[in-house]
C-alpha positions in Angstrom: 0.0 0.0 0.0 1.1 3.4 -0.7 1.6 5.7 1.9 1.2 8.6 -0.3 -2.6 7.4 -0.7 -3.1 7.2 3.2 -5.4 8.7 5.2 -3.8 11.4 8.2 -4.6 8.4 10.6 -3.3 5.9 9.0 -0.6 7.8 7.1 0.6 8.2 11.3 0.4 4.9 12.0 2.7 3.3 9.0 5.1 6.5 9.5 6.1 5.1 13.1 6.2 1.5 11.4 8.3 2.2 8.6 11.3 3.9 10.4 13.2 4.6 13.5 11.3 7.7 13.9 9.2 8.2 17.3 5.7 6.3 17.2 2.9 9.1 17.9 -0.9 8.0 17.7 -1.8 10.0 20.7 -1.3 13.4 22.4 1.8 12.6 24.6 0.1 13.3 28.9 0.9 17.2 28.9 1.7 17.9 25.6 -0.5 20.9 25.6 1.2 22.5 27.9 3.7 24.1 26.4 5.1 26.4 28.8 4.4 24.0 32.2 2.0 25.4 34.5 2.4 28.9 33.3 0.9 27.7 30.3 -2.2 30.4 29.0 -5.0 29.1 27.9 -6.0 31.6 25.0 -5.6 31.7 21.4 -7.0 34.9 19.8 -4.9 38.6 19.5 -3.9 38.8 22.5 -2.7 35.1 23.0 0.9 36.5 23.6 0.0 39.1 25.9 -1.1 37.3 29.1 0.9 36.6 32.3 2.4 33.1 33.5 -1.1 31.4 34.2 0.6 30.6 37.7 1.8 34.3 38.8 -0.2 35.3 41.8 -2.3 37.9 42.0 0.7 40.3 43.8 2.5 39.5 41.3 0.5 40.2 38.2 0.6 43.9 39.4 4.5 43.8 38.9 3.7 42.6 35.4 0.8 45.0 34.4 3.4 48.0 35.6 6.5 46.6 33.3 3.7 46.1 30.6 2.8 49.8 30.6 7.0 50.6 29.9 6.9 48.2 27.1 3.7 49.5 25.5 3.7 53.1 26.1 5.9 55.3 24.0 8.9 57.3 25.0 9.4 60.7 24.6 12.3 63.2 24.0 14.6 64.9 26.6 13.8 67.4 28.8 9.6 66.7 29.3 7.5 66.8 32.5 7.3 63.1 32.2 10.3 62.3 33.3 10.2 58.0 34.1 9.7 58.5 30.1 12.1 60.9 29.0 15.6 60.3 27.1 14.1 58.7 23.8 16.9 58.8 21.2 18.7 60.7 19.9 18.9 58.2 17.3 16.6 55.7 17.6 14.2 53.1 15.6 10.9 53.3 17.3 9.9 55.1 20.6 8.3 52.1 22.4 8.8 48.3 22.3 5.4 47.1 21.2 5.8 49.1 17.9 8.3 46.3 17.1 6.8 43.5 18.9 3.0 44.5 18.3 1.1 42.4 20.4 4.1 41.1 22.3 4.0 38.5 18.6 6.2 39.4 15.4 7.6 41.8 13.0 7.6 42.3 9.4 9.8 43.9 7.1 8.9 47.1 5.6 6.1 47.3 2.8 7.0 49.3 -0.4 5.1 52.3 0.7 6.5 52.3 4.5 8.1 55.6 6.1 10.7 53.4 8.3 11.2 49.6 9.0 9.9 49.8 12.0 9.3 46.1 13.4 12.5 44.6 11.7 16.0 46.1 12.1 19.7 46.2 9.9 22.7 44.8 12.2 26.1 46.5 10.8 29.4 45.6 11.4 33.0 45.0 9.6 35.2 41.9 9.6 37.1 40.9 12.3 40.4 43.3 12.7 43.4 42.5 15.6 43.6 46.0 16.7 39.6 45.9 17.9 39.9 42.5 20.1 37.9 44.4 23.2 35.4 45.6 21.0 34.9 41.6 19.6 35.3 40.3 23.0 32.1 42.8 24.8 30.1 43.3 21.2 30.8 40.0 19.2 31.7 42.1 16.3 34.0 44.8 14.9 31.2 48.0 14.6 31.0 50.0 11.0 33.1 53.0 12.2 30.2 55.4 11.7 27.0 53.9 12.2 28.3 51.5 14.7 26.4 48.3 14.8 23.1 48.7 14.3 21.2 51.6 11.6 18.5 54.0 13.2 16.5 55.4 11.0 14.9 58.1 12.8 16.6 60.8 15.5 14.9 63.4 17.4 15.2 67.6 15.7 18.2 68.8 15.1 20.1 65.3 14.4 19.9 63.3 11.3 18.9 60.0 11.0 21.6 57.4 10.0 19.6 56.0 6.9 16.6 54.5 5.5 15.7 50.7 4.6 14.0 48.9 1.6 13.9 45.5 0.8 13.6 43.7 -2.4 13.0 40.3 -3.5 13.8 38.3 -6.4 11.6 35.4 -6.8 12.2 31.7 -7.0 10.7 28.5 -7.5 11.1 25.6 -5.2 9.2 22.1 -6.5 7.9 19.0 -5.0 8.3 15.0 -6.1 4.6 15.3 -6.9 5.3 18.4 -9.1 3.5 21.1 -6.8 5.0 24.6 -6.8 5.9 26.9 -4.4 7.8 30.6 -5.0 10.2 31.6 -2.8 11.2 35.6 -2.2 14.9 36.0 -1.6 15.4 39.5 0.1 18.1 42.3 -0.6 18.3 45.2 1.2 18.7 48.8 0.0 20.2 51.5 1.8 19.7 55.0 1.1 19.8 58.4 2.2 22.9 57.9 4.5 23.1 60.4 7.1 26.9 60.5 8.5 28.5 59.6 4.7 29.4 56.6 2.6 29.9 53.6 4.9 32.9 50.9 5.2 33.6 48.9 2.0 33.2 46.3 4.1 30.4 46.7 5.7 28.3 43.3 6.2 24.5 43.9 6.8 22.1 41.5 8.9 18.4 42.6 8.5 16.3 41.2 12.0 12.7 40.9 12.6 11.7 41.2 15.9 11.3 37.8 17.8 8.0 37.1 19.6 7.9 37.6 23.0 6.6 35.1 24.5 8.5 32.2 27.4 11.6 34.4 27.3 11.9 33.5 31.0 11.7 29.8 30.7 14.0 29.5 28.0 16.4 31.6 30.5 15.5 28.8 33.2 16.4 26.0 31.2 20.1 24.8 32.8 23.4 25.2 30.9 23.9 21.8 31.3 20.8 20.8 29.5 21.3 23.0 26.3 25.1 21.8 26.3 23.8 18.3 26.5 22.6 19.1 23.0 25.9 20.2 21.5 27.9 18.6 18.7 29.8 20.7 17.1 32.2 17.5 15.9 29.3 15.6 14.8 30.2 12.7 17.0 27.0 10.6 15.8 27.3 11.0 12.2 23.7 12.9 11.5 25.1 15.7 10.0 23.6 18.6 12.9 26.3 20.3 14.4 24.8 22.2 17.2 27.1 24.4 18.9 26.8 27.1 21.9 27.4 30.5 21.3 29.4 31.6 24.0 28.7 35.7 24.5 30.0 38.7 26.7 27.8 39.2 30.0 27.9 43.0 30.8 27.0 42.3 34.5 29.3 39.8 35.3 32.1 41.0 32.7 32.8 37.3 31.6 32.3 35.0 28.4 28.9 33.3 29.0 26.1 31.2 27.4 24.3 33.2 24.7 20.8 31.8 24.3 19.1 34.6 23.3 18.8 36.5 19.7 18.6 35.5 16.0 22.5 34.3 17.0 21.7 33.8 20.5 24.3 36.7 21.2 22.4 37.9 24.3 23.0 35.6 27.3 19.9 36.5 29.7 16.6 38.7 29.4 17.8 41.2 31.1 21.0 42.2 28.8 18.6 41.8 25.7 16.3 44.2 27.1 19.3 46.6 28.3 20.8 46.5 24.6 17.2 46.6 22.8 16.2 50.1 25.2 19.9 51.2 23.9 20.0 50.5 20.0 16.1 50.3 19.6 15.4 53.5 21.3 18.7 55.1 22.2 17.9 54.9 26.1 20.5 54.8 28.7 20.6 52.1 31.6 23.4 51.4 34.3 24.6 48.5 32.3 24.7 50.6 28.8 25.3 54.3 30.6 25.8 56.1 27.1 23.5 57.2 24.7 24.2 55.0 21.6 26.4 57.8 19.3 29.7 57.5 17.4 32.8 59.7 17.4 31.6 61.0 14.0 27.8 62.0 15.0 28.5 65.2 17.0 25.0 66.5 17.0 24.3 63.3 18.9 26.8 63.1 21.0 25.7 66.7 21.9 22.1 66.2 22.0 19.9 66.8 25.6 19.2 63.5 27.6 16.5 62.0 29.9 19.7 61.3 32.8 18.5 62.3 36.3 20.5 65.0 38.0 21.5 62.5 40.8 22.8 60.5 37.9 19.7 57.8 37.6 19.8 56.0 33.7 16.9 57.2 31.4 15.5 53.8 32.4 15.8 53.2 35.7 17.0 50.5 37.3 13.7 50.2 38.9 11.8 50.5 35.5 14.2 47.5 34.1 13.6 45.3 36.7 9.7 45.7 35.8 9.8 45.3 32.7 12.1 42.1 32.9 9.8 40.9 35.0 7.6 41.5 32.4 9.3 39.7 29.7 10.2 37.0 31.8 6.3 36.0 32.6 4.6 36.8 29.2 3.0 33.0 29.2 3.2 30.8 26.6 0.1 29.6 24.8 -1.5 26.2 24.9 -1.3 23.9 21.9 -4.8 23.0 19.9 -5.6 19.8 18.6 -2.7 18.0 20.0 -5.0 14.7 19.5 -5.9 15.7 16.0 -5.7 13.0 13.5 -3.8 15.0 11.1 -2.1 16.8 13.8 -0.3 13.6 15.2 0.2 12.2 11.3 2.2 15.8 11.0 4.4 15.0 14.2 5.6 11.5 12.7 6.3 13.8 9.7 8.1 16.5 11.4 10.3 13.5 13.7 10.5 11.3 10.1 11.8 14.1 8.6 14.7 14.7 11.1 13.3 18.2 12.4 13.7 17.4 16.0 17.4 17.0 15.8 17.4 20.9 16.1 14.2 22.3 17.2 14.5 20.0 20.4 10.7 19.0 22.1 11.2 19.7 25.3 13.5 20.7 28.4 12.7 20.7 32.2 13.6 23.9 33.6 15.8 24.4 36.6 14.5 24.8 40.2 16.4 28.1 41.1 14.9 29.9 38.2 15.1 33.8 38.4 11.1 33.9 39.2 10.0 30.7 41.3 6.6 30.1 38.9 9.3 29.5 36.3 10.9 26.6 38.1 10.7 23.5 37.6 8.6 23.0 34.7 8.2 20.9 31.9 8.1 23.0 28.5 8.4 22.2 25.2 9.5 25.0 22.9 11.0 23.0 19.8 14.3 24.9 19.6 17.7 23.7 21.4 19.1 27.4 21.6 22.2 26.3 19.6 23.8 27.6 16.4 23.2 25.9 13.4 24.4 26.3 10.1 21.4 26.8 7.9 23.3 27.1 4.6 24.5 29.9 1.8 20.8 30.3 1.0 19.6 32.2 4.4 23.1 33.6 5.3 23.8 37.0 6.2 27.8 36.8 5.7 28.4 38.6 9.4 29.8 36.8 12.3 28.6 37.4 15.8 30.9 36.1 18.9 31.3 32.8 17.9 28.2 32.3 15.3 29.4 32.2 11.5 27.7 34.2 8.8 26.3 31.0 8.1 24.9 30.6 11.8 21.6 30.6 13.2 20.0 29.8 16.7 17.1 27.3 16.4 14.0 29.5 16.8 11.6 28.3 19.0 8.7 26.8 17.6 6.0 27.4 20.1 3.2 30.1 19.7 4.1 29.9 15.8 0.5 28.4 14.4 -0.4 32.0 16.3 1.6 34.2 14.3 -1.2 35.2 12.0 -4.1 35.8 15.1 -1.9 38.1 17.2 0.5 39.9 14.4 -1.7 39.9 11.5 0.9 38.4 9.3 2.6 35.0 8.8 6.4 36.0 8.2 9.0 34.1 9.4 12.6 33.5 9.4 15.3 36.3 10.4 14.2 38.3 8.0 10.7 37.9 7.5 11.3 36.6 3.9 9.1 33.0 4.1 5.4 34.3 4.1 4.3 31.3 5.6 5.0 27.7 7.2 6.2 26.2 4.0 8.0 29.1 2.6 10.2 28.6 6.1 10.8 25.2 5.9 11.9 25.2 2.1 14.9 27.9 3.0 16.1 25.3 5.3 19.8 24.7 4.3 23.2 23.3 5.4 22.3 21.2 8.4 18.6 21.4 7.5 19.1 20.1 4.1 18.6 16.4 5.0 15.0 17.4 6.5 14.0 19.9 3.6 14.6 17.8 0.9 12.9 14.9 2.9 10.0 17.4 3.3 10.2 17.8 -0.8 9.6 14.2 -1.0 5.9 15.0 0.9 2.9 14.8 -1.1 -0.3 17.2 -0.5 -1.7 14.9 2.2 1.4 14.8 4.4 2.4 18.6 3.4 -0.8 19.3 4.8 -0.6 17.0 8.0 2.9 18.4 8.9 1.6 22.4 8.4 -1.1 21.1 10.9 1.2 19.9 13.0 3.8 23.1 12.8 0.1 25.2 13.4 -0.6 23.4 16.3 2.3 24.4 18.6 
């Protein structure tokens, strides 16, 4: 019997018979829960925007009042609101839910867009001796003049850095079974540079902003258990050679973990939001104390800020902690249809395929989390937090600490069949180039090749079983 002519339950059934792969024909006890007990139980806009489901009612106050300094906007120094004062003077957006709208997604720019908004343009240079600090605490060499990260808008009287488009040349990607699908590759234009012609060198990394959600219990899941997953020698042969970024800690001043970022360059929630307040918004914080200027851009260097007079950061240390508390408990959504025919057909497909060799199940967090409802908990967000190389197809050509241009962390799966309901849009990758499930999986390269072109093997039934599956989590 074919099993290109079975039905989703069957087609799951002869999937776990015919290879090595996991047996699923039920919902494993729990598998719902993604995020443990701080698993939310809502899947409509505002799926992404709830608290840990456990956080006691004290607590959720803490969260509503880091929720208002991620959602409302900041303004420019000197004002009478002066917990909000300091924004820029270069800058990208003036609040972090204009980026992460919803707490979900962003987007690349539309042809008919003022600024990009929701998606972002690292810079840097290649690696030169004479900068090794610089490489040690940033990961990279910065352009000289834009440093490492273009703002395209600045309060009056100082010129923003540039503005972004991006382009896309089309290609076509086919099945066994003949069926179609166009890809869009992205290239991005540069224009109306502010400061003068950058490096010759310069390498460019365009980033969407990452949904929000179970940033704290990916930060609770123990070193040991994401290291457990490394093999960067490929010691078993499978061709996935998962490897830890290992990333500056401004707190501790050491070489840590990095688990967080497109190239998991950030190693904790707090750092990311410390560097996001700095280049996103140009805000100052005890860990990042200077607004985020170059030698060569004097009018921002001399440009008013939002610092107290008793020398207190344009975000507090008081607002930081609140709105790391914040980003630590946004929940995680529940999973729908886990005992689904199609659904479980999808997960022998997604395990036949190899998937899971990177975007790992499940962890069990540790039990001295940074916030006790994140301890102990059984999650399963289908990423392993390790650096793969996905490939010439979806590289950006810069390096960051010990990632390749080539490099990419494992984006956690859950919350993704969501993307749509709470961002309005179904974008994915880095750059926000795959318009939809599929689109993502076919720019799968390098390591990922094995599984993509097992995935191109797929007819309609099981295409459509495993983008059940992938809509599910």
């Amino acid at each position: 019997m074919s099993l290109l002519r079975l039905s989703p339950l069957l087609l799951a059934t002869a999937l776990a018979a015919c290879d090595d792969a996991p047996r699923f024909t039920q919902a494993e006890p729990g598998e719902a829960l993604s995020g443990g007990k701080a698993t939310v139980l809502r899947a409509d806009r505002n799926a992404f925007s709830l608290p840990s489901a456990n956080l006691s009612p004290e607590r959720r106050l803490d969260f509503a009042v880091g929720n208002s300094f991620f959602r409302n906007p900041w303004v420019i120094a000197p004002a009478t609101t002066t917990a909000r004062d300091g924004l820029g003077p270069l800058f990208n957006t003036n609040a972090c839910q204009n980026c992460h709208v919803r707490d979900g997604r962003g987007h690349p720019p539309e042809l008919d867009d003022s600024n990009a908004v929701s998606m972002l343009v690292r810079l840097s240079i290649p690696d030169q001796p004479e900068y090794a600090k610089e490489i040690q605490r940033l990961g990279v060499v910065p352009e000289p003049v834009y440093g490492t990260q273009l703002q395209d808008m600045a309060i009056p009287g100082v010129a923003p850095e540039g503005k972004v488009r991006v382009a896309y040349q089309a290609e076509t990607v086919a099945f066994a079974d003949g069926h179609t699908v166009e890809l869009r590759r992205p290239s991005l234009q540069i224009s109306q540079l502010g400061y003068g012609p950058m490096h010759p060198d310069t390498r460019f990394s365009a980033r969407v902003a990452p949904p929000m959600i179970g940033l704290g219990l990916l930060e609770a899941i123990p070193e040991a258990a994401i290291l457990a997953n490394a093999d960067p020698d490929d010691r078993n042969g499978d061709g996935i050679r998962g490897r830890a970024n290992q990333v500056w800690d401004d707190a501790q001043g050491k070489t840590v973990l990095g688990r967080f970022g497109w190239k998991a360059g950030q190693p904790n929630v707090n750092q990311q939001n410390v560097h996001a307040f700095a280049g996103d918004m140009g805000l100052t914080t005890t860990l990042l104390p200077k607004d985020d200027c170059t030698p060569a851009q004097t009018d921002c260097l001399a440009a008013a800020n939002g610092d107290g007079a008793n020398g207190e950061k344009e975000v507090s240390d008081n607002i930081l902690r609140l709105v790391t508390f914040y980003t630590r408990n946004l929940g995680v959504p529940a999973r729908r249809d886990v005992n689904a025919p199609q659904v479980l057909a999808g997960k022998n497909l997604f395990f036949q395929a190899g998937c899971q060799a990177c975007h790992t199940p499940q962890f069990t967090t540790a039990a001295d989390a940074a916030e006790p409802e994140l301890a102990d908990q059984l999650i399963r967000p289908y990423s392993d937090l390790l650096l793969h190389d996905m490939g010439p197809g979806l590289a950006d050509q810069r390096s960051e600490f010990a990632a390749s241009g080539q490099d990419w962390r494992t984006p956690p799966l859950w919350g993704v069949g969501l993307t749509e309901a709470v961002s309005g849009h179904s974008q994915l990758l880095h750059d926000g180039r795959a318009r939809n499930l599929l689109e993502a999986v076919l720019w799968h390269g390098g390591e990922a090749q094995r599984a993509r072109d097992q995935v191109l093997t797929f007819n309609a039934e099981q295409r459509a079983a495993l983008l059940a599956f992938l809509n599910s989590l």
